[in-house]
C-alpha positions in Angstrom: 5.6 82.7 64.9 8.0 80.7 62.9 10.5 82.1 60.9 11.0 80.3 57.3 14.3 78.7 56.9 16.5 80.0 54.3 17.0 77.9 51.0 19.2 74.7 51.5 17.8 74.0 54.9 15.2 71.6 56.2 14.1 68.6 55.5 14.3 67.5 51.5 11.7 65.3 49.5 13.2 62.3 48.5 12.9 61.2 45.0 12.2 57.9 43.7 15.4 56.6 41.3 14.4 56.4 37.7 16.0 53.3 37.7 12.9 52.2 39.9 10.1 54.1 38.2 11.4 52.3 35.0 11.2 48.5 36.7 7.9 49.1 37.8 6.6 50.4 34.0 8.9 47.3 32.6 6.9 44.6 35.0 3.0 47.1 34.2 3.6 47.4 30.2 4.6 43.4 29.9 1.6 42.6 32.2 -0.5 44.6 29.9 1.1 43.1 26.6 0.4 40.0 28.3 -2.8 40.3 28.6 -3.3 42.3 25.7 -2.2 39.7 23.5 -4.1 37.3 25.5 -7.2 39.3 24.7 -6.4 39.7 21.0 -5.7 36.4 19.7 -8.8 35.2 22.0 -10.9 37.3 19.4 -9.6 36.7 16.0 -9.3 33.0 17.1 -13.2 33.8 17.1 -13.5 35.2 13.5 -14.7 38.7 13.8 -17.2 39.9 11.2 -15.4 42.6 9.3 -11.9 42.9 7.8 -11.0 46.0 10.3 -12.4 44.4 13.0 -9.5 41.8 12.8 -6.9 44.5 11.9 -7.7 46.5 14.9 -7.1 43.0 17.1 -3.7 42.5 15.4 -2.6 45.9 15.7 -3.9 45.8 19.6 -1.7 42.5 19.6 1.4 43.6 17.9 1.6 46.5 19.7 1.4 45.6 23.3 4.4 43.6 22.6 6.1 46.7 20.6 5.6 48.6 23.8 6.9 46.4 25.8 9.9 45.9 23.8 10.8 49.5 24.1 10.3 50.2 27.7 12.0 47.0 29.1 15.2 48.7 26.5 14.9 52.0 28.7 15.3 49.7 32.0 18.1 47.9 30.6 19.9 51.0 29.5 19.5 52.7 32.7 21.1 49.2 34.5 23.9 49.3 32.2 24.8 52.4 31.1 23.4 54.6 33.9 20.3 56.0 31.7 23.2 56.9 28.7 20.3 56.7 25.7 17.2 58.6 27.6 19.2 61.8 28.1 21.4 62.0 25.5 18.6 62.2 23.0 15.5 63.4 25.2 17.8 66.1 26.8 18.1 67.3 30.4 21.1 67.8 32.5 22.7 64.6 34.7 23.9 65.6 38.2 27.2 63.6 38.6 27.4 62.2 42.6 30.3 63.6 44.4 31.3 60.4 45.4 31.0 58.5 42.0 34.4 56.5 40.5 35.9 57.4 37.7 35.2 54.1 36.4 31.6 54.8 36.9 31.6 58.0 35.8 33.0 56.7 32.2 30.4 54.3 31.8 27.6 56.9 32.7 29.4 59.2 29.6 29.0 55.9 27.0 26.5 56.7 24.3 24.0 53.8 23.6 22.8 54.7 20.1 24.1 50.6 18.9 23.3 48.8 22.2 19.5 50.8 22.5 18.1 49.1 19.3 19.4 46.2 19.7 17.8 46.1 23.5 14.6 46.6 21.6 14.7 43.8 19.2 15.8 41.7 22.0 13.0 41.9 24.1 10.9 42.2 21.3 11.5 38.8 20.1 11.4 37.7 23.9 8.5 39.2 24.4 6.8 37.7 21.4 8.3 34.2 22.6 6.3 34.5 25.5 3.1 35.9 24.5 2.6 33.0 21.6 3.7 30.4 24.8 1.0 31.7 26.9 -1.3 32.1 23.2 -0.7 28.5 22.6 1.7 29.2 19.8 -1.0 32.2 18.2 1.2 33.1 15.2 1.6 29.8 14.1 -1.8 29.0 14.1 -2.9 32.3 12.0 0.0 31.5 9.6 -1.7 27.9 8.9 -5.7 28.2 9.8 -6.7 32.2 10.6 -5.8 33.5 7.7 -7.6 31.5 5.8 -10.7 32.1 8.2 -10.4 35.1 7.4 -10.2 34.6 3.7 -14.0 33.2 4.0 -15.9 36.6 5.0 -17.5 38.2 2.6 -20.0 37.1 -0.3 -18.5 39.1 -3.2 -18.9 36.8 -6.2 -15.7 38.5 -7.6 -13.8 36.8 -4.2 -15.6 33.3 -4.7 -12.3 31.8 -5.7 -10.4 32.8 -2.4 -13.0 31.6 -0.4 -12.9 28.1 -2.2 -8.9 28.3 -2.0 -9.4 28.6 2.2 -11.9 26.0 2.2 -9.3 23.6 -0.1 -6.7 24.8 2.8 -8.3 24.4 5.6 -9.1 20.5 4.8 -5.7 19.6 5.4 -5.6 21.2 8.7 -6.5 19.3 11.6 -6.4 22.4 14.4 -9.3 22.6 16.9 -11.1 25.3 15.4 -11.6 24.1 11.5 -14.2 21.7 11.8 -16.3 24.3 13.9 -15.5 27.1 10.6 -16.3 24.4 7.8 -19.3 23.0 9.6 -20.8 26.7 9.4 -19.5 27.3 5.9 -21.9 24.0 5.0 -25.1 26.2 6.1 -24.1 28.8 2.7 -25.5 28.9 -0.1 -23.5 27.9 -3.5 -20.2 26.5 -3.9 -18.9 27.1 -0.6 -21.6 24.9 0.7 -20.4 22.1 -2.0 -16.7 22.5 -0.8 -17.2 22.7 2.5 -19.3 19.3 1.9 -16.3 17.7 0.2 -13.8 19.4 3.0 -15.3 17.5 5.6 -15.4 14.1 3.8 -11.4 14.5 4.3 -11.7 14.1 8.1 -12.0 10.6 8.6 -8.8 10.6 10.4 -10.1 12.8 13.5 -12.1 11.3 17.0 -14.7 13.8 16.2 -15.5 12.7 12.3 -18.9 10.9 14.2 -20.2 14.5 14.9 -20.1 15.4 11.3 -22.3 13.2 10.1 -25.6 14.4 11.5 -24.6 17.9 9.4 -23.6 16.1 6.2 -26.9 13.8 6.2 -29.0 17.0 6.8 -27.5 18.2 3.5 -27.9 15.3 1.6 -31.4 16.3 1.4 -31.0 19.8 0.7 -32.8 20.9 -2.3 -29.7 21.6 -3.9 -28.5 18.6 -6.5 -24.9 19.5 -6.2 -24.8 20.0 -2.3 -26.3 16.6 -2.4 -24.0 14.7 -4.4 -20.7 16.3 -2.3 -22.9 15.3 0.8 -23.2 11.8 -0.4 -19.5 11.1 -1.2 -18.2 12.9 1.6 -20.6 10.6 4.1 -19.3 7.7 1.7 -15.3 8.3 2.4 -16.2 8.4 6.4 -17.6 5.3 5.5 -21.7 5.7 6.9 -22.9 2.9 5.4 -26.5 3.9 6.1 -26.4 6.2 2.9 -26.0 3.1 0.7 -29.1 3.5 -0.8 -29.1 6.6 -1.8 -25.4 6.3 -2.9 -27.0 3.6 -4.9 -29.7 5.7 -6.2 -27.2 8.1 -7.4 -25.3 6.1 -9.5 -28.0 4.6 -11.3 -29.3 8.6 -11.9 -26.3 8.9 -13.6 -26.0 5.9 -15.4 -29.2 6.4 -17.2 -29.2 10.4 -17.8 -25.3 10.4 -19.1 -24.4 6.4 -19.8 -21.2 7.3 -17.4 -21.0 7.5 -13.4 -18.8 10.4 -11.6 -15.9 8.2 -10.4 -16.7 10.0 -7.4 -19.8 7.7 -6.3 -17.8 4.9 -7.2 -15.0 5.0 -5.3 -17.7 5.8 -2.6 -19.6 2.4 -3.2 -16.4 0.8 -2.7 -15.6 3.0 0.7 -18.9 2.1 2.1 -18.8 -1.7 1.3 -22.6 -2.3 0.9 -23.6 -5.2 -0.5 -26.7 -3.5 -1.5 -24.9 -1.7 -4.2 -23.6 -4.4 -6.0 -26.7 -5.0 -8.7 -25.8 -1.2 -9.2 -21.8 -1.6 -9.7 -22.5 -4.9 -12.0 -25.2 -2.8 -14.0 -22.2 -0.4 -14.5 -19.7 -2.8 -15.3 -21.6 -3.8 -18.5 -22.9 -0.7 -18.9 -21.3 1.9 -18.2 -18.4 4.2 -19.8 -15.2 2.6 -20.2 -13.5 4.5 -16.4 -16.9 4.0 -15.3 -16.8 -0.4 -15.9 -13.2 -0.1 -14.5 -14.0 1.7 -11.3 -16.9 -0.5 -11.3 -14.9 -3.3 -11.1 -12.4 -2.4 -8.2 -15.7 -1.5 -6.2 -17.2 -4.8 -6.6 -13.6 -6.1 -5.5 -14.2 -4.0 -2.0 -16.9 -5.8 -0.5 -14.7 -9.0 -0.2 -15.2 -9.0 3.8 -18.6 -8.7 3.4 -21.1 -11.8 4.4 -21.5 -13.1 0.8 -19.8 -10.6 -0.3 -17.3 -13.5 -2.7 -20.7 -13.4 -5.2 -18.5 -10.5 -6.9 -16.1 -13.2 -8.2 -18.7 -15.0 -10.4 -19.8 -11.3 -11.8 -16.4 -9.9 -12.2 -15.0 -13.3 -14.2 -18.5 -13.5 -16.2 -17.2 -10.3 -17.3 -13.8 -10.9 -17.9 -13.6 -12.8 -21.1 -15.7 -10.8 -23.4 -13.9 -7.4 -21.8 -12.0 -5.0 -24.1 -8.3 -4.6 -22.9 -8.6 -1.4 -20.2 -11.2 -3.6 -18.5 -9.8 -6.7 -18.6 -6.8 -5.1 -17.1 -9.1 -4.0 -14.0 -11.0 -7.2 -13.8 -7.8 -8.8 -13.2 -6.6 -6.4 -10.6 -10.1 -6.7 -8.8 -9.6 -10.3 -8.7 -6.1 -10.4 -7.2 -7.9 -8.0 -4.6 -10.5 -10.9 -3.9 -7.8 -13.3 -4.0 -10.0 -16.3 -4.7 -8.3 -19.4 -6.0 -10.4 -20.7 -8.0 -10.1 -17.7 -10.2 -6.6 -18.8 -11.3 -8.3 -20.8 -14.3 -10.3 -18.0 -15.4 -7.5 -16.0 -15.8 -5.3 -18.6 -17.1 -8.0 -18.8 -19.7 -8.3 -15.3 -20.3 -4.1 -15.0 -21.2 -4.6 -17.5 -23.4 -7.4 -16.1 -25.4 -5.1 -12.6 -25.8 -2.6 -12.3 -28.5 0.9 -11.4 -28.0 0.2 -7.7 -28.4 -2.6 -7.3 -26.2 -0.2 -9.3 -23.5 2.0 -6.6 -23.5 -0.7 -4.1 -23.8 0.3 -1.6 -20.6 -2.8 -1.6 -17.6 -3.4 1.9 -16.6 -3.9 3.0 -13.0 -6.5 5.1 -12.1 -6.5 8.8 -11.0 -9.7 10.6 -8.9 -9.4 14.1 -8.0 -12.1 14.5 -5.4 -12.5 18.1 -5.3 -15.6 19.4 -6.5 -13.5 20.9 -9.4 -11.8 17.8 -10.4 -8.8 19.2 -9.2 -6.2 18.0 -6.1 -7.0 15.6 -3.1 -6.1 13.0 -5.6 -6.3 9.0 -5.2 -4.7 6.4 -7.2 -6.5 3.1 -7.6 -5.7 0.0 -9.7 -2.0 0.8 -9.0 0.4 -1.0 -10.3 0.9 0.0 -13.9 2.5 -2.8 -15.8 1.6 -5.0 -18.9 -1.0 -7.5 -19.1 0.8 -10.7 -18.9 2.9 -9.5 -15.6 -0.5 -8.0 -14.2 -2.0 -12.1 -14.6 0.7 -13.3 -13.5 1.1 -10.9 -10.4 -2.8 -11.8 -9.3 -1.7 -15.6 -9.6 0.2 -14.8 -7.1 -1.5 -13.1 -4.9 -4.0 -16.3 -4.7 -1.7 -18.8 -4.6 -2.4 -22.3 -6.0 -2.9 -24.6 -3.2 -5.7 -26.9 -4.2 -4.5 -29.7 -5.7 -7.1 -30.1 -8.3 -6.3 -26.2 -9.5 -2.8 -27.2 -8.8 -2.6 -29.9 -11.5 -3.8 -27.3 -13.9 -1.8 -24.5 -12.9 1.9 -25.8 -12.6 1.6 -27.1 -16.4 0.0 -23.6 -17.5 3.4 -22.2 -16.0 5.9 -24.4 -17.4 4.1 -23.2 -21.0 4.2 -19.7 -20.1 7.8 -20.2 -19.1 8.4 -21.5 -21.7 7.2 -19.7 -24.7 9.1 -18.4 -27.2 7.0 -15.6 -27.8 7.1 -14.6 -24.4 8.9 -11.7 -22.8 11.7 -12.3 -20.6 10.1 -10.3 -17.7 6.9 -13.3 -18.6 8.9 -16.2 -18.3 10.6 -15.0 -14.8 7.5 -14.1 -13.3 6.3 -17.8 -14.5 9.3 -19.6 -13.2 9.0 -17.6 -9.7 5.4 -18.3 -9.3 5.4 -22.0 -10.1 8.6 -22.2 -7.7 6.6 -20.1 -4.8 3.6 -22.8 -5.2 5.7 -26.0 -5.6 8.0 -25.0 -2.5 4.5 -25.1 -0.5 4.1 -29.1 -2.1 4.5 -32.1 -0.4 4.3 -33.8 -3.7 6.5 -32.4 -6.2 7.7 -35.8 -6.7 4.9 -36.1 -10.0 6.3 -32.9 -11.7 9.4 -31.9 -12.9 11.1 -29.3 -11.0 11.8 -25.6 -11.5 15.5 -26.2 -12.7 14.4 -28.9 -15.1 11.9 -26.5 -16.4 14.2 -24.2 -17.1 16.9 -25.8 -18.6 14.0 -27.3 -20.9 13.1 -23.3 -21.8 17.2 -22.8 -22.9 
């Protein structure tokens, strides 16, 4: 029978270094972060249903990498200072080594409490570096598009505006997920529908705008007017041509029940570029409110491309002399779009029938806000603003005199505008410029007198 050994003797257990045990919870808590965060940002990404159902994923995600943060600190301060930080402040007794320096021995005794913390937020910002690489950049993306997915749950009337502030954020955003979230915000009833309606018009700039269309043409014939109408425009600025009709249909509605047209529907008969829609626009042009005949007007000027699409010129300078000013001032614009040179003697006519006043009488651009509120997404149209004379004189320009027939009556007209006495200074430049821009493109100048000549006759 064995005899038990007395204490001391035999053979010991050996015991696994701390320093070890905390390496291998360092590499197990930032594979679990890992794919913690992973996990997380996979589900908000999908939109839970509930508020706390999204908190619980964020605080699952935030602290995975917390953890990590403070047990990679523990391994570095057992590397460096020998385990200093753990058991000063968690207690227990260190058992020096016979055999350890002096030098050693010192650095053991250090106290951590500065170098600790700062080993947390260290690897707490490393450790969030490299969960959002392997997230694709996951904070970045909740800062610009989840939070305002997440803005959209609910149907509390008393949140309505947030969810119509997400929707106006989200437009501008061209991440992955946001035509997926407005597409289903479409299918609600109300408002959000008729945001989400306009949102989506605003993604003609995306390879995917073609899949929207089949949603937006299914809600132009909801039973819902508004949904509708935001539909319509929206289908108009991604420019589907094959809603012309109903565009069409639209504006005439309008036109009869109110004797003005949202400038909405306009500027999308002028996006579409249907000829089609042109009896409707020139209805409007004589019709219609004063922004209404304006608008009119540039949209008639957009279907210049169009196979006999150049009709627009004989509608837009029928119009032109018997136009108040503010029209007249678009007419004029639209035809320097349309650049047609035989309209040079209609509005060489037109100057002349207008007083001094009225030729400095300033041409407004115009402003549409296309949200449904009438607020933001803004576009500016008969842009610039300047007075009458220079906006005649600027559209001359633009369809440049080369016919000789429309020549001989041009030049003249310019030496008289350049020199009249009742004209502005600005005038009589612009007239010098032009007729010295057309008779540089002459090969007969010879039978006129020249730009100099004309203007030493003007001093």
């Amino acid at each position: 029978m064995l005899r038990s050994l007395p204490p001391g003797y035999g053979p010991r257990k050996r015991r696994i270094p701390i320093s070890v045990k905390l390496w291998t919870s360092m590499v197990t808590t930032n594979l679990v972060a890992m794919t913690v965060g992973v996990w997380a940002a996979k589900n908000i990404r999908a939109v839970p249903d509930t508020d706390s159902g999204e908190l619980a994923f964020q605080l699952a995600y935030y602290g995975a990498m917390a953890l990590a943060a403070v047990v990679d600190a523990f391994w570095l301060d057992e590397v460096l200072f020998r385990g200093a930080f753990r058991v000063t402040h968690f207690g227990g007794r260190r058992r020096v080594p016979d055999d350890e320096s002096v030098d050693m021995l010192a650095t053991r005794m250090q106290r951590s409490d500065i170098s600790f913390p700062f080993s947390i937020v260290a690897f707490g910002v490393l450790t969030y570096l490299f969960v959002n690489v392997v997230n694709h950049d996951f904070d970045a993306y909740y800062r610009r598009v989840g939070k305002h997915v997440s803005a959209l749950r609910g149907d509390d009337p008393a949140t309505l505006p947030r969810r119509l502030e997400a929707i106006a954020a989200l437009s501008i955003r061209r991440e992955p997920e946001v035509l997926g979230v407005l597409l289903d915000q479409i299918e609600r009833p109300g408002e959000v529908a008729h945001w989400a309606a306009w949102a989506l018009g605003r993604f003609g700039d995306v390879p995917q705008r073609r899949q929207l269309i089949p949603v937006l043409v299914t809600a132009s014939h909801r039973d819902d007017p508004a949904l509708r109408k935001e539909a319509l425009i929206a289908l108009a600025r991604l420019q589907h041509r094959a809603i012309a009709r109903q565009l069409e249909a639209a504006i005439r509605h309008e036109l009869e029940a109110t004797g003005g047209v949202d400038p909405r529907l306009l500027y999308g008969a002028g996006a579409t570029q249907v000829l089609s829609a042109v009896e409707a626009l020139e209805i409007v042009l004589h019709r219609g409110d004063e922004r209404s005949q304006r608008l009119a007007a540039w949209a008639l000027a957009q279907h210049r491309d169009q196979q006999g699409g150049r009709k627009v010129v004989g509608i837009l300078e029928q119009r032109l002399r018997s136009a108040a000013m503010p029209l007249r001032c678009a007419i004029v614009h639209s035809l320097g779009i349309l650049a047609d040179e035989s309209s040079n003697l209609a509005l060489m006519h037109v100057f002349d029938d207008t007083s001094s006043d009225e030729r400095l009488h300033l041409c407004q651009h115009e402003r549409i806000h296309m949200r449904p509120d009438g607020q933001d997404d803004r576009i500016d149209l008969l842009m610039p603003t300047d007075t009458f004379a220079m906006k005649v004189l600027m559209t001359m320009g633009q369809m440049r005199a080369t016919t000789l027939s429309i020549r001989h009556e041009v030049e003249p007209w310019l030496e008289r505008v350049a020199s009249d006495p009742n004209g502005t200074p600005a005038t009589q430049q612009a007239a010098l410029d032009l007729l010295s821009g057309i008779r540089a493109a002459r090969d007969d100048i010879r039978d006129f007198p020249s730009v100099d000549q004309v203007f030493e006759q003007h001093q």
